[in-house]
C-alpha positions in Angstrom: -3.9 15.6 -15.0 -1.7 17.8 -17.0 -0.1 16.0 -19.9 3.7 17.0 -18.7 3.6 15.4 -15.3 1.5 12.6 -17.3 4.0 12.0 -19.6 6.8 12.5 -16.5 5.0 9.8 -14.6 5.1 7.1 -17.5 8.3 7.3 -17.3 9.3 7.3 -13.8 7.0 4.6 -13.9 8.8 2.7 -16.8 11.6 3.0 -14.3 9.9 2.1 -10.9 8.4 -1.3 -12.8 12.1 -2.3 -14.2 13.3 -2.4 -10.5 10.5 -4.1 -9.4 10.8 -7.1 -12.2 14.6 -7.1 -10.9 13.6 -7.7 -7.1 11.2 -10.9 -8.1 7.9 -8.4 -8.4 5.4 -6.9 -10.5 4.6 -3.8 -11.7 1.8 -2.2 -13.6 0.7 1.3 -15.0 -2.2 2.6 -14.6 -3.1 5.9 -16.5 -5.9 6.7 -14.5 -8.3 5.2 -11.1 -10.3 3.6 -14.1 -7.3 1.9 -15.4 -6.2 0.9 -12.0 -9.5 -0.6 -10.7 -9.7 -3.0 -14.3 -6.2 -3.9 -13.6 -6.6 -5.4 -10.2 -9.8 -7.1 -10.9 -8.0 -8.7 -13.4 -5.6 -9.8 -11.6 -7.6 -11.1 -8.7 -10.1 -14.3 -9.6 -13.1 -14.6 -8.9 -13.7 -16.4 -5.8 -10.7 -15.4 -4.0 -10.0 -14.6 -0.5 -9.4 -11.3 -0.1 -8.2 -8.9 3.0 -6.4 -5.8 3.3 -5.3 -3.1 5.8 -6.1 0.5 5.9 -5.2 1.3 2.2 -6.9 4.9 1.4 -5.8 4.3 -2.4 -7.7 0.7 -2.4 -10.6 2.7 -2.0 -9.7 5.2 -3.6 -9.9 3.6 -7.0 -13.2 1.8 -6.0 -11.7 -1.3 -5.7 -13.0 -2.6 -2.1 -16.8 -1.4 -3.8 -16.1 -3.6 -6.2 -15.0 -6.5 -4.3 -17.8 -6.4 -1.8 -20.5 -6.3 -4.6 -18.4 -9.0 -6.6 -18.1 -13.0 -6.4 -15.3 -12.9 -4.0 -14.8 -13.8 -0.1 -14.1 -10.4 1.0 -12.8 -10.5 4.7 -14.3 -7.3 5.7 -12.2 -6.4 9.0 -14.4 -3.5 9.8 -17.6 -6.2 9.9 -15.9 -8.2 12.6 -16.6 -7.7 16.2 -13.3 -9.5 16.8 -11.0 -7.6 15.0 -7.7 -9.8 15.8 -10.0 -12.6 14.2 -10.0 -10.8 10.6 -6.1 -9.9 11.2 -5.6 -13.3 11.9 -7.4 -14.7 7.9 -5.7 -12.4 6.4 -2.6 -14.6 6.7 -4.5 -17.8 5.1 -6.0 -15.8 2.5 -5.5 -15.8 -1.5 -4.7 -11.6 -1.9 -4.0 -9.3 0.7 -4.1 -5.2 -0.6 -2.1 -2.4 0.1 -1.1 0.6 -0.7 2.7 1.9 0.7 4.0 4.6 2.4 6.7 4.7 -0.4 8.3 3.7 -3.3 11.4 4.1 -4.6 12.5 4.8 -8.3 14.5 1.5 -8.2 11.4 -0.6 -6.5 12.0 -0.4 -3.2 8.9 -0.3 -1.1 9.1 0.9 2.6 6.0 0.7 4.9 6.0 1.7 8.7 2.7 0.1 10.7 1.7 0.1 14.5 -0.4 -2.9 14.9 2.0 -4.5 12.5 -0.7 -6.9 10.8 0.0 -4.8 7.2 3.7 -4.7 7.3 3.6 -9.0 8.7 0.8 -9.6 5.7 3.2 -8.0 3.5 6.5 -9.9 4.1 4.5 -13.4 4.7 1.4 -15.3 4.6 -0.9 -14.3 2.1 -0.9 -16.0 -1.5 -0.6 -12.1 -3.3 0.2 -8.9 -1.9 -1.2 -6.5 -4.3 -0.3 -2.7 -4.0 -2.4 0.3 -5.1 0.3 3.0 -5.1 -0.3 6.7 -6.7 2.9 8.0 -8.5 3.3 11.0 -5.4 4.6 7.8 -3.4 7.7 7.5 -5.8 10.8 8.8 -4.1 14.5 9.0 -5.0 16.2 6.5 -2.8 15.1 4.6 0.9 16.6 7.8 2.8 13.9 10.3 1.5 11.3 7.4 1.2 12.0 6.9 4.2 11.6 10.8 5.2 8.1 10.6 3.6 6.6 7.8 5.4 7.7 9.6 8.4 6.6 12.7 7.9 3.8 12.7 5.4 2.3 9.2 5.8 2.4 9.0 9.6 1.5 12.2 10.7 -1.6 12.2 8.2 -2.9 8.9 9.4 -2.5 10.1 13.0 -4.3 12.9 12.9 -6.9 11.0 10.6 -7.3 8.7 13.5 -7.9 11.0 16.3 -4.3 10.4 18.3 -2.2 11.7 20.6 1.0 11.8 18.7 3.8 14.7 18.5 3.7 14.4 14.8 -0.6 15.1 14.6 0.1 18.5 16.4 3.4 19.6 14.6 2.7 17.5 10.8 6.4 16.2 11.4 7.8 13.7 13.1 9.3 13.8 16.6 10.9 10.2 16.7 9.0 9.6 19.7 8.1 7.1 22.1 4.1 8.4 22.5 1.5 5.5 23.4 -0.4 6.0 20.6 2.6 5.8 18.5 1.6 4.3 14.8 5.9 4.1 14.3 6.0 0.5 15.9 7.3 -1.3 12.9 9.4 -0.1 9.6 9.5 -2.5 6.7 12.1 -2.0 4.0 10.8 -4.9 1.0 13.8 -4.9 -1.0 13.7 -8.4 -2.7 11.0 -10.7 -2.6 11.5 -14.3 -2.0 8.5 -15.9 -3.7 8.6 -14.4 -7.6 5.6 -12.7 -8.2 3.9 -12.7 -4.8 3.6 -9.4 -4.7 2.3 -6.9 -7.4 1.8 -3.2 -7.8 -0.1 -0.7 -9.4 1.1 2.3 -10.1 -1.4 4.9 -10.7 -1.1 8.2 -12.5 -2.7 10.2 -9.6 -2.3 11.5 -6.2 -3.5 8.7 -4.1 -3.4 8.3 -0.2 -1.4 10.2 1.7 
């Protein structure tokens, strides 16, 4: 990456992690997916529980690779014929990963789901919520994080899984009311309850969408 936007991002990030620690979480910098991946295996033990919900940056940095091959009791959703069953551990289980729709530069993360088992994980449950989150999810303020995860984050993961949404045909979104809707739930985590539950990662890359 070039060394400007580098050097930009480690100090947004500086920023992003200050607001974090001031809302009861905790943030990290990675420089680099190699960074990131040895910073969340550190912070995960081995023989943990581990799920997770449709985070492209989780694999993205290798880190579900890892966890499968590792010493840890991976709850692999995509393995389960019962797919509420694996929803459903995810709640007991010791870390759940994530990336977000977006960030903001004070630490506010907002997420929007359709199922709803990410955005429920995230807010309770779980031991650890631990987000993977590339520095192109860091936005000024909730109103144009907000904006993003509306019409970058949804209309992406629409189209990436086949449905018939306004937004996969336009790339924007069209507020709407579709069946296959994946805008069911927004979650604005501005404070967290349970100091330290939940951690991030932020990674100096484009990661996820």
């Amino acid at each position: 990456m070039n060394e400007n936007i580098t050097i930009r991002n480690r100090k947004l990030a500086e920023k992003v992690i200050k607001g974090l620690n001031s809302r009861n979480m905790t943030g990290y910098y990675a420089e680099n997916k190699e960074e990131a991946l040895a910073k969340a295996l550190e912070l995960i033990p081995e023989g943990s529980s581990i799920s997770m919900g449709g985070g492209m940056s989780v694999h993205e940095i290798g880190l579900t690779e890892k966890l499968k091959e590792g010493n840890y009791d991976f709850i692999d959703r995509d393995a389960y014929e019962d797919k509420r069953e694996a929803m459903l551990k995810a709640y007991d289980a010791d870390f759940f990963l994530s990336s977000c729709n977006a960030i903001t530069e004070d630490g506010i993360l907002v997420n929007i789901d359709g199922n709803a088992n990410r955005v429920s994980a995230i807010c309770q449950g779980p031991r650890n919520v631990l987000f993977i989150v590339g520095m192109n999810k860091v936005c000024n303020d909730v109103d144009s994080a907000m904006k993003r995860a509306r019409n970058v984050a949804a209309p992406i993961n629409a189209q990436r899984f086949g449905l018939q949404t306004p937004c996969a045909a336009t790339g924007s979104c069209m507020n709407c009311k579709s069946p296959d809707t994946i805008c069911c739930q927004f979650l604005v985590t501005r404070f967290s309850r349970h100091k330290d539950r939940i951690k991030l990662i932020l990674v100096n890359d484009d990661l996820g969408f």
